[in-house]
NUKEVEX-384959 format. One record per residue: residue in three letters; x, y, z of N, C-alpha, C in turn. Coordinates in pm, whole numbers. Example, Ala and Ser with C-alpha at 12.3 -4.5 7.8 and 13.67 -1.06 7.14 Angstrom:
// NUKEVEX-384959
 res   n.xx   n.yy   n.zz  ca.xx  ca.yy  ca.zz   c.xx   c.yy   c.zz
 ALA   1319   -569    780   1230   -450    780   1320   -330    780
 SER   1285   -225    708   1367   -106    714   1290      3    787
//
This chain:
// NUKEVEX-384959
 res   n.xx   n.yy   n.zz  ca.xx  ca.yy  ca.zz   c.xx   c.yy   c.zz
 UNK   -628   -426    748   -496   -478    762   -474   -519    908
 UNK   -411   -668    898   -375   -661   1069   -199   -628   1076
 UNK   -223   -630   1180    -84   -608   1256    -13   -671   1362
 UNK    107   -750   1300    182   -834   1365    207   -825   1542
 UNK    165   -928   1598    165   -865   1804    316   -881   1812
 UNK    396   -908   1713    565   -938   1749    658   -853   1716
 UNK    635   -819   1546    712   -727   1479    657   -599   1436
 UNK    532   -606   1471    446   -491   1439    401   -453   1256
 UNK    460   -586   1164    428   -558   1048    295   -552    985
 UNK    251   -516    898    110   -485    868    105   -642    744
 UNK    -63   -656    737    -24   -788    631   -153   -779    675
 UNK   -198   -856    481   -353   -894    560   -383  -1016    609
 UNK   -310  -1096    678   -422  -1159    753   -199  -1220    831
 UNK   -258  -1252    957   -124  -1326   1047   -130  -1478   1004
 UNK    -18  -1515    901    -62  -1654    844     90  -1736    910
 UNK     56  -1852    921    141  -1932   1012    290  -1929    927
 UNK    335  -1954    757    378  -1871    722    504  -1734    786
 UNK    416  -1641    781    477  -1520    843    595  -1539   1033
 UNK    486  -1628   1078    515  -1669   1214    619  -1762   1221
 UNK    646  -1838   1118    768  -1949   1149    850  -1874   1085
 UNK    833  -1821    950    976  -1778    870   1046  -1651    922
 UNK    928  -1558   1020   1009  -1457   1107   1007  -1480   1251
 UNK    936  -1563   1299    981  -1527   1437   1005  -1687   1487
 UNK    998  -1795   1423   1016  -1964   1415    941  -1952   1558
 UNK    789  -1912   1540    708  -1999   1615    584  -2015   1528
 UNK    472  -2149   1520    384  -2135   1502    289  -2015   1508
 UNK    119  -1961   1387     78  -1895   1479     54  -1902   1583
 UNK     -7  -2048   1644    -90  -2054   1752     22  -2020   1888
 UNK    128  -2034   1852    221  -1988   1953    247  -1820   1952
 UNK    197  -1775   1849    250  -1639   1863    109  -1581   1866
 UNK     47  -1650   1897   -118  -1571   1926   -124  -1607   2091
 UNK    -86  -1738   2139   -108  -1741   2265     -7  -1666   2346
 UNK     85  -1675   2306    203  -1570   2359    209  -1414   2358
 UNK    177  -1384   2260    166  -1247   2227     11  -1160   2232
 UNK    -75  -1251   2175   -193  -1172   2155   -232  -1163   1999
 UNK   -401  -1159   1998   -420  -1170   1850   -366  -1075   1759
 UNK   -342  -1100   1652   -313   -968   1565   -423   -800   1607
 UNK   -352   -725   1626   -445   -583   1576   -508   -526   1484
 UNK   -586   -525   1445   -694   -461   1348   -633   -334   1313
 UNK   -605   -253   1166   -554   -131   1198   -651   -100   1035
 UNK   -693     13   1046   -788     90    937   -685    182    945
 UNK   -602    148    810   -535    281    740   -554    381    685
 UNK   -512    475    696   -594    654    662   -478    725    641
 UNK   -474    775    531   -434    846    460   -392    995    484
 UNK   -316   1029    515   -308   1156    561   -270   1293    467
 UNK   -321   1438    490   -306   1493    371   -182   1500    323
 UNK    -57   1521    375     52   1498    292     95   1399    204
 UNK     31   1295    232     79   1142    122    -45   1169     28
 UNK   -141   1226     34   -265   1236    -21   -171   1352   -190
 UNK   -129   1444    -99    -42   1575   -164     65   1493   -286
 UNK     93   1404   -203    193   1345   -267    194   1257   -378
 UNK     85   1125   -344      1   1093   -470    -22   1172   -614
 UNK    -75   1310   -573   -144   1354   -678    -31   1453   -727
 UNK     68   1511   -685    186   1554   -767    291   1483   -821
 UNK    277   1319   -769    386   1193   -822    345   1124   -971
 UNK    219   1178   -981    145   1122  -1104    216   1117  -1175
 UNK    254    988  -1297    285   1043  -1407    269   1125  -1551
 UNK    157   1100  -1550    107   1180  -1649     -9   1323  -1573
 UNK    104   1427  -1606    -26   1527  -1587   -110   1620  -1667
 UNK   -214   1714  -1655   -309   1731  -1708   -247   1785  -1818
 UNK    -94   1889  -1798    -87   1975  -1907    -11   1883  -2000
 UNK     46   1783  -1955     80   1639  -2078    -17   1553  -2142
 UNK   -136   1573  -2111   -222   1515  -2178   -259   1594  -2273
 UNK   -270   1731  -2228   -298   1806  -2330   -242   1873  -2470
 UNK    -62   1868  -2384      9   1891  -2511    -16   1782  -2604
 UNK    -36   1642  -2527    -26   1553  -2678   -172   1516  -2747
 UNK   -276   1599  -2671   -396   1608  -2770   -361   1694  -2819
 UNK   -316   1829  -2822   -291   1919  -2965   -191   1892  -3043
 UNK    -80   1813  -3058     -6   1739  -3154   -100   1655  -3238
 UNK   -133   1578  -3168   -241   1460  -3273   -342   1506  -3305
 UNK   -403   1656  -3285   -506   1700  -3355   -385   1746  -3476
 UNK   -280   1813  -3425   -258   1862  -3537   -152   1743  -3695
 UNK   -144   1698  -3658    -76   1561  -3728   -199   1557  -3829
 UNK   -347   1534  -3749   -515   1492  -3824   -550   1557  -3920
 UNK   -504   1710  -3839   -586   1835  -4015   -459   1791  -4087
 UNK   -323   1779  -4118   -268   1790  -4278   -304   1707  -4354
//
């Protein structure tokens, strides 16, 4: 992901686009002015990691209640 040298927004790639409709300059004006976009390798940290995996919607013991319903629906 880069990162905007103006507004600091993340995006993948600084497209001329982005540069006129937020800051009404060309890129090439907001690269010579400002500096190229920043390179940023996003990483995940353990709390959003935490967070992911308890936001799930479906969890293990809901999968399971509704495999033993539909087994049991199968034997009558």
């Amino acid at each position: 992901m880069f990162q905007c040298p103006v507004c600091g927004e993340l995006m993948e790639a600084l497209t001329n686009f982005h540069c006129v409709s937020r800051h009404r300059m060309t890129r090439r004006d907001v690269v010579d002015g400002h500096g190229m976009p920043k390179y940023v390798s996003p990483a995940m940290k353990r709390e959003i990691q935490q967070w992911i995996r308890s936001s799930q919607l479906i969890s293990k013991i809901d999968f399971d209640v509704a495999q033993a319903a539909a087994r049991s629906q199968v034997r009558k």
